[in-house]
C-alpha positions as CSV (number, residue, x, y, z in Angstrom):
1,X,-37.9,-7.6,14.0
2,X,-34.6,-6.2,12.9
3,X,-32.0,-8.1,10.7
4,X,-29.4,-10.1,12.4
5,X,-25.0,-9.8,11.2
6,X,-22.6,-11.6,12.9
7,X,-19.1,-10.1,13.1
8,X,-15.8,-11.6,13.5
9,X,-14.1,-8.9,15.1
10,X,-15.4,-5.0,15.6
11,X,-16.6,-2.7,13.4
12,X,-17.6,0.8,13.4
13,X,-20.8,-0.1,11.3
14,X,-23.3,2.6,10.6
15,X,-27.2,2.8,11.4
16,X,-28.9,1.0,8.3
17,X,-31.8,-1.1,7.1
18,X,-32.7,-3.4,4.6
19,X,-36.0,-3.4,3.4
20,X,-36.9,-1.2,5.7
21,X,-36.2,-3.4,8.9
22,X,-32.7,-2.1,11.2
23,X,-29.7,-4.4,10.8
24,X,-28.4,-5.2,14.0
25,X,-24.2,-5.9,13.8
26,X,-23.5,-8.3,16.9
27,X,-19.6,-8.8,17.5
28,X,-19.5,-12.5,18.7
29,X,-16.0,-14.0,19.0
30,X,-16.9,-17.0,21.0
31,X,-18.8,-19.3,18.1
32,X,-20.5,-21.0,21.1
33,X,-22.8,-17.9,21.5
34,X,-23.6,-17.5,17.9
35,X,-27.2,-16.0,17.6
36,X,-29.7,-18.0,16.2
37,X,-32.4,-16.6,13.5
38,X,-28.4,-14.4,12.3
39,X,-28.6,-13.9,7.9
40,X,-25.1,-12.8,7.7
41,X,-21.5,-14.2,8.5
42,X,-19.1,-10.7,8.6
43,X,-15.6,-11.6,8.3
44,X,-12.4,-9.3,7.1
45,X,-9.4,-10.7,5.3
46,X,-7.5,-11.2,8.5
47,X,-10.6,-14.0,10.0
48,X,-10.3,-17.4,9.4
49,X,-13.1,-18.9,8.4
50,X,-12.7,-22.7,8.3
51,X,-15.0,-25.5,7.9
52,X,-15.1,-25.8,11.6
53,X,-16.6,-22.2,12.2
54,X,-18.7,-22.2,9.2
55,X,-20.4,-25.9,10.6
56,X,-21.1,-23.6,13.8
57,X,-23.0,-21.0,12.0
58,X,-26.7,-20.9,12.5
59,X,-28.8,-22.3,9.7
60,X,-30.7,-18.9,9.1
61,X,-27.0,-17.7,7.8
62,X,-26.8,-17.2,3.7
63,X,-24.1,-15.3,3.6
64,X,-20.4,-15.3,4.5
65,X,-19.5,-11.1,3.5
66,X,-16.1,-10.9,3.5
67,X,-14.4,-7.5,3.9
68,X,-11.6,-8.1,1.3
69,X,-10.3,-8.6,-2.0
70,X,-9.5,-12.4,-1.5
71,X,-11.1,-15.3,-0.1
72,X,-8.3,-17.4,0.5
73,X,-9.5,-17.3,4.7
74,X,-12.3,-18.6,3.8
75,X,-13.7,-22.5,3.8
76,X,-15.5,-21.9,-0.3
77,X,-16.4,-25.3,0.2
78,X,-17.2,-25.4,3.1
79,X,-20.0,-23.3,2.6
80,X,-21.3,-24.1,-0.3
81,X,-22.1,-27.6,1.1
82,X,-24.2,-25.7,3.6
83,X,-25.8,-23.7,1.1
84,X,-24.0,-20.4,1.8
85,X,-22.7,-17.9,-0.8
86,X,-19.3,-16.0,0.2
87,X,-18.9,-11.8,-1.4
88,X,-15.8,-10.4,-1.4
89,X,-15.2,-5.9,-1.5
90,X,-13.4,-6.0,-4.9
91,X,-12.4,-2.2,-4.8
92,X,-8.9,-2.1,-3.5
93,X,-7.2,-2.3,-7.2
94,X,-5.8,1.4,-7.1
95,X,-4.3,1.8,-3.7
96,X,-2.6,-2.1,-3.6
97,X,-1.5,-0.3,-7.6
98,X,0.1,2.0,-5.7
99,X,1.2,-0.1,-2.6
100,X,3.1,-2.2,-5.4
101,X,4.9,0.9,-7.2
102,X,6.1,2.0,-3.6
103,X,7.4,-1.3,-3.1
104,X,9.4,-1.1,-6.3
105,X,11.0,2.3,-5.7
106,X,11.8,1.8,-2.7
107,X,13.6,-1.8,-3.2
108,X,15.3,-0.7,-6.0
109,X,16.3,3.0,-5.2
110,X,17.0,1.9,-1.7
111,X,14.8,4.3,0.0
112,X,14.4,3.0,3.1
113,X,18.2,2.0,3.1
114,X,19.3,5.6,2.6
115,X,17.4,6.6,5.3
116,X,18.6,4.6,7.8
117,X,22.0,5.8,6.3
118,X,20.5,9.4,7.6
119,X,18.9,9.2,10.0
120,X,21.7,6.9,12.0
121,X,24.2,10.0,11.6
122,X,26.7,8.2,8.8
123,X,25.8,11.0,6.1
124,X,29.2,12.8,6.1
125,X,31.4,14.9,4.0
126,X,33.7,11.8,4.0
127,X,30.8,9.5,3.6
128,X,28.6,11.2,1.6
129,X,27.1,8.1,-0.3
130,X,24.7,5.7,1.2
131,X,23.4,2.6,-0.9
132,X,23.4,2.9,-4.6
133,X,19.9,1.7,-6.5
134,X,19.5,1.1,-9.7
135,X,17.3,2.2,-12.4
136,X,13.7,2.0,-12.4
137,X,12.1,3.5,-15.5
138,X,12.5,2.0,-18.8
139,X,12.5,-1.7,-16.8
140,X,10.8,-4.6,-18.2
141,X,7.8,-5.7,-15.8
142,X,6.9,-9.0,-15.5
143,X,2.8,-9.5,-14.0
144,X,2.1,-12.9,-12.4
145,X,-1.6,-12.6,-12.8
146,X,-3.6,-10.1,-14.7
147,X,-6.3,-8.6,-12.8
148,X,-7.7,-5.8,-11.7
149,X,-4.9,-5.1,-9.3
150,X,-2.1,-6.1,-12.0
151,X,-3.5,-3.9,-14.8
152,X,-3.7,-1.2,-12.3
153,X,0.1,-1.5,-12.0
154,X,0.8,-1.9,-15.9
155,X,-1.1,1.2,-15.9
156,X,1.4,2.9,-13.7
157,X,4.6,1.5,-15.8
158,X,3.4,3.5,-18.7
159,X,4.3,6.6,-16.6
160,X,7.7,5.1,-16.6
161,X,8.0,4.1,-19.9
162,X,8.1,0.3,-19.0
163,X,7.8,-2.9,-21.0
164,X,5.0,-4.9,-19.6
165,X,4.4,-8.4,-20.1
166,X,2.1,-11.0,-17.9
167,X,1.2,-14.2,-17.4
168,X,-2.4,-15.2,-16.6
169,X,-4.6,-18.5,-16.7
170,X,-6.5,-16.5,-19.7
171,X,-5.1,-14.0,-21.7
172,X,-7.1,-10.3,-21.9
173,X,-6.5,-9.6,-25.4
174,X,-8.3,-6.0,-24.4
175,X,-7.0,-5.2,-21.4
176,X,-2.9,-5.7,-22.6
177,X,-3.7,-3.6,-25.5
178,X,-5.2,-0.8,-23.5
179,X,-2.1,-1.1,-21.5
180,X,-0.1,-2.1,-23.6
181,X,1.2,-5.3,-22.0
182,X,2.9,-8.4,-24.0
183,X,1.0,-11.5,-22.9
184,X,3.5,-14.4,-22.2
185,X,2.2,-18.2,-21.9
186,X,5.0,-19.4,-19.8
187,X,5.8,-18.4,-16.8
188,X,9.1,-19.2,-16.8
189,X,10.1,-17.0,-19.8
190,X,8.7,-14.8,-18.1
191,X,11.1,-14.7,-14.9
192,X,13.7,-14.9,-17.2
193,X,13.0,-11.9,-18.9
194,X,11.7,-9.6,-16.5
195,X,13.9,-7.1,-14.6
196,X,10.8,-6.9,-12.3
197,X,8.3,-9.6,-11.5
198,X,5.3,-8.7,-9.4
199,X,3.0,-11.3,-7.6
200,X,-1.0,-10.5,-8.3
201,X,-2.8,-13.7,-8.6
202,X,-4.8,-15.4,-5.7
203,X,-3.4,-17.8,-3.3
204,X,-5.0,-21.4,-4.9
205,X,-4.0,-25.4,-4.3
206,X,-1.9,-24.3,-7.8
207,X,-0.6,-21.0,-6.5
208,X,0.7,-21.8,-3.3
209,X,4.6,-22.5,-3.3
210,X,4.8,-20.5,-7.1
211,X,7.9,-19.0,-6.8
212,X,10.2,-21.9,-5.0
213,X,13.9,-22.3,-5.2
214,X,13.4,-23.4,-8.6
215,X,11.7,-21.0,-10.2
216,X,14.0,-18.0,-8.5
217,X,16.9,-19.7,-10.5
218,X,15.2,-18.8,-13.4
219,X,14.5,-15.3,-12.6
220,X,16.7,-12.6,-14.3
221,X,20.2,-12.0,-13.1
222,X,19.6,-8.8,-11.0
223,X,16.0,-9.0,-10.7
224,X,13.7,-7.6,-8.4
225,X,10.8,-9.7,-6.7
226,X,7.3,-7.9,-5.6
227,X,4.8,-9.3,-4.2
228,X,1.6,-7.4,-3.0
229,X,-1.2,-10.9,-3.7
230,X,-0.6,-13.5,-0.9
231,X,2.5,-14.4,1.2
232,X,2.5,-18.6,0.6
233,X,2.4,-17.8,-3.5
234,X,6.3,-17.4,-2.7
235,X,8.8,-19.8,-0.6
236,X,9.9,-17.5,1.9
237,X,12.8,-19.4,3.1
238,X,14.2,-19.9,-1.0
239,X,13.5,-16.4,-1.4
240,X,16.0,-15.4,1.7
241,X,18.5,-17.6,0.1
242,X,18.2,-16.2,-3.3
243,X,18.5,-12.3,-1.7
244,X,21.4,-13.4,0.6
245,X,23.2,-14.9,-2.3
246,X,22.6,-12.5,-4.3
247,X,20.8,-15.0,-7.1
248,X,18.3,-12.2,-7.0
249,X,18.6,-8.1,-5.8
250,X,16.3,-6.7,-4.0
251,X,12.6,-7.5,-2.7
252,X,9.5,-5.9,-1.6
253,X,6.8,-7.7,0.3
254,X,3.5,-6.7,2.0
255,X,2.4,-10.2,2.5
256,X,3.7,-13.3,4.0
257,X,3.4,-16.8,4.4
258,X,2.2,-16.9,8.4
259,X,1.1,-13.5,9.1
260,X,1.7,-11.6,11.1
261,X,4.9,-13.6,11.8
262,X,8.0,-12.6,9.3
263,X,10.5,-15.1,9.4
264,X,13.5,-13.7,10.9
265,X,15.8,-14.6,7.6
266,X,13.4,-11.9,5.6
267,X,13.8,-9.2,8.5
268,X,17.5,-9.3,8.6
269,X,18.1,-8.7,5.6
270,X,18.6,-5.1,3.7
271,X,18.0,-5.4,0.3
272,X,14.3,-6.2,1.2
273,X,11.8,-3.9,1.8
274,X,9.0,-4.9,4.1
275,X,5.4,-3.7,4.8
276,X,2.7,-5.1,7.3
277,X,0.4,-6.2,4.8
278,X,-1.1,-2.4,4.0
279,X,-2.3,-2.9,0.3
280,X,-5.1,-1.3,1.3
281,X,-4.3,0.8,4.1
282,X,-5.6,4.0,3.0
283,X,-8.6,5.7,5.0
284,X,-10.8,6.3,1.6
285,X,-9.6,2.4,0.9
286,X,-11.2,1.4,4.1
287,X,-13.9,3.6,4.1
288,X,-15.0,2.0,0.2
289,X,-14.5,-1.5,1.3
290,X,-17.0,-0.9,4.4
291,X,-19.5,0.6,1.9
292,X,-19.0,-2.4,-0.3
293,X,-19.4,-4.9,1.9
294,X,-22.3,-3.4,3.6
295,X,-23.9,-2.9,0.1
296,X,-23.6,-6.6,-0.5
297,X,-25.4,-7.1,2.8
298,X,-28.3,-5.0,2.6
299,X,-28.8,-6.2,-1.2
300,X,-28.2,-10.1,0.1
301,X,-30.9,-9.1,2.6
302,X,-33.8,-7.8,0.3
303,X,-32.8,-9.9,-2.8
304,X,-31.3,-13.2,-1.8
305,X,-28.2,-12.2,-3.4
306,X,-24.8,-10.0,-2.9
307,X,-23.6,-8.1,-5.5
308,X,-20.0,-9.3,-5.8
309,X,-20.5,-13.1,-5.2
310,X,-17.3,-15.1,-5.6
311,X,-18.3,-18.6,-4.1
312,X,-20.2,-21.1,-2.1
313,X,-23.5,-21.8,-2.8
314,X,-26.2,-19.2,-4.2
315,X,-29.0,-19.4,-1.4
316,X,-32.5,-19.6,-3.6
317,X,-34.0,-17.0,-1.5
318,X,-33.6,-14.3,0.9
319,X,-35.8,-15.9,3.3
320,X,-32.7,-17.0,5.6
321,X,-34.9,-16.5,9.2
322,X,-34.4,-12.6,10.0
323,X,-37.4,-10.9,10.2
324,X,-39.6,-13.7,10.2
């Protein structure tokens, strides 16, 4: 008897097996016709997987394998009251990295600006300049968060001879001095020091909201915003005030607070660059988070356990009702 997956919306999954029995991958949308004796719970970043759904699962489900980074769509909770363990595909640091680097150069050199300015025909011998950036190398970068995905970046700033600093829960005494990166206890200095801040930590209860009205005040006259983690870590409404005044330069987002809505007040403006959430939209990207996610499965399946658990409830055994 093969192994049963649930998916949330369709994949183009390979022929596999966990100890030695197929895995069958059933795309079930309607939770009403969830199949019974079903180990796994397959979900991607863009599912919502609330305690509602999750009280729908069958009982033979251990595992919630989310294909994605973050688990912010998921219920933690939720499932660990049912005795369900949630794995994440932690293996998008490099191209988000370089997702977050684009962002900068574009907002601050006006890329996409200039060519508009092109391409709409006002490039003339009378005209001949478009929107003047400013300065990118040599910057002082200011991390929110100092993960894998933020070190990544302070990796990059070396290239361009920036200052790094960050602000973190914990400081990484090893990883700012293999970087090079000035660790900064409050997060207001920070802002106020930083020509660029750039959002990397997860969306929590304490996250959400991080960057209101308030804390944009404080920010660096001039400064440039990034923000590559989770949209509702920023106010998007104080942060269309603070561009329109002016109270900050320029922004670059590939996340937002209701996706994939963009408030209106974000998309009308120019000095913001905007990206439909595309950390990770990279074909070798995609192709490594399949194979990660799919490697937490099988080893779930033969052990009782993913590799890259991040929450709910450790189930005690594999035993969840496939096969049997």
């Amino acid at each position: 008897m093969s192994h049963q997956v649930i998916l949330a919306r369709k994949l183009r999954t390979p022929p596999i097996e966990a100890g030695g029995q197929k895995i069958d991958f059933i795309y079930c949308p309607d939770r009403e016709e969830f199949p019974e004796g079903a180990s796994v719970y397959c979900s991607t970043s863009l599912d919502e997987v609330r305690a509602d759904l999750i009280e729908y699962l069958p009982d033979s489900v251990g595992l919630i394998a989310n294909l994605g980074v973050g688990v912010d769509n998921i219920d933690v909770d939720a499932a660990a009251r049912r005795g369900i363990s949630v794995s994440n595909t932690p293996v998008v640091s490099e191209d988000t990295a370089d997702l977050t680097f684009a962002l900068m150069l574009d907002a601050m050199r006006r890329v996409s600006v200039n060519e508009m300015f092109l391409r709409t025909g006002a490039w003339t011998f009378d005209n001949p300049i478009g929107a003047m950036g400013v300065r990118v190398h040599s910057k002082t970068l200011g991390l929110i968060g100092f993960g894998a995905i933020a070190q990544a970046v302070a990796r990059r700033a070396l290239g361009f001879n920036m200052k790094v600093m960050y602000t973190a829960r914990s400081r990484n005494r090893e990883a700012e001095m293999s970087v090079g990166a000035r660790y900064c206890d409050d997060l207001d200095k920070l802002v106020s020091e930083a020509d660029i801040v750039s959002v990397h930590t997860p969306l929590t209860a304490q996250t959400r909201g991080l960057i209101d009205a308030a804390r944009l005040d404080k920010f660096k006259p001039g400064a440039v915003l990034i923000n590559t983690a989770r949209g509702a870590v920023v106010d998007e409404r104080a942060l269309a005030a603070a561009l329109s005044s002016g109270r900050i330069a320029a922004a670059g987002l590939d996340v937002f607070e209701d996706e994939p809505f963009v408030s209106p007040a974000l998309t009308k403006l120019e000095n913001v660059v905007l990206t439909p959430h595309i950390g990770s939209a990279t074909e070798e990207c995609r192709e490594d988070i399949l194979k990660c996610g799919l490697a937490n499965i099988i080893t779930f399946l033969e052990t009782g356990a993913p590799i890259d658990h991040v929450g709910g409830q450790m189930p005690r055994a594999a035993a969840t009702g496939a096969g049997e």
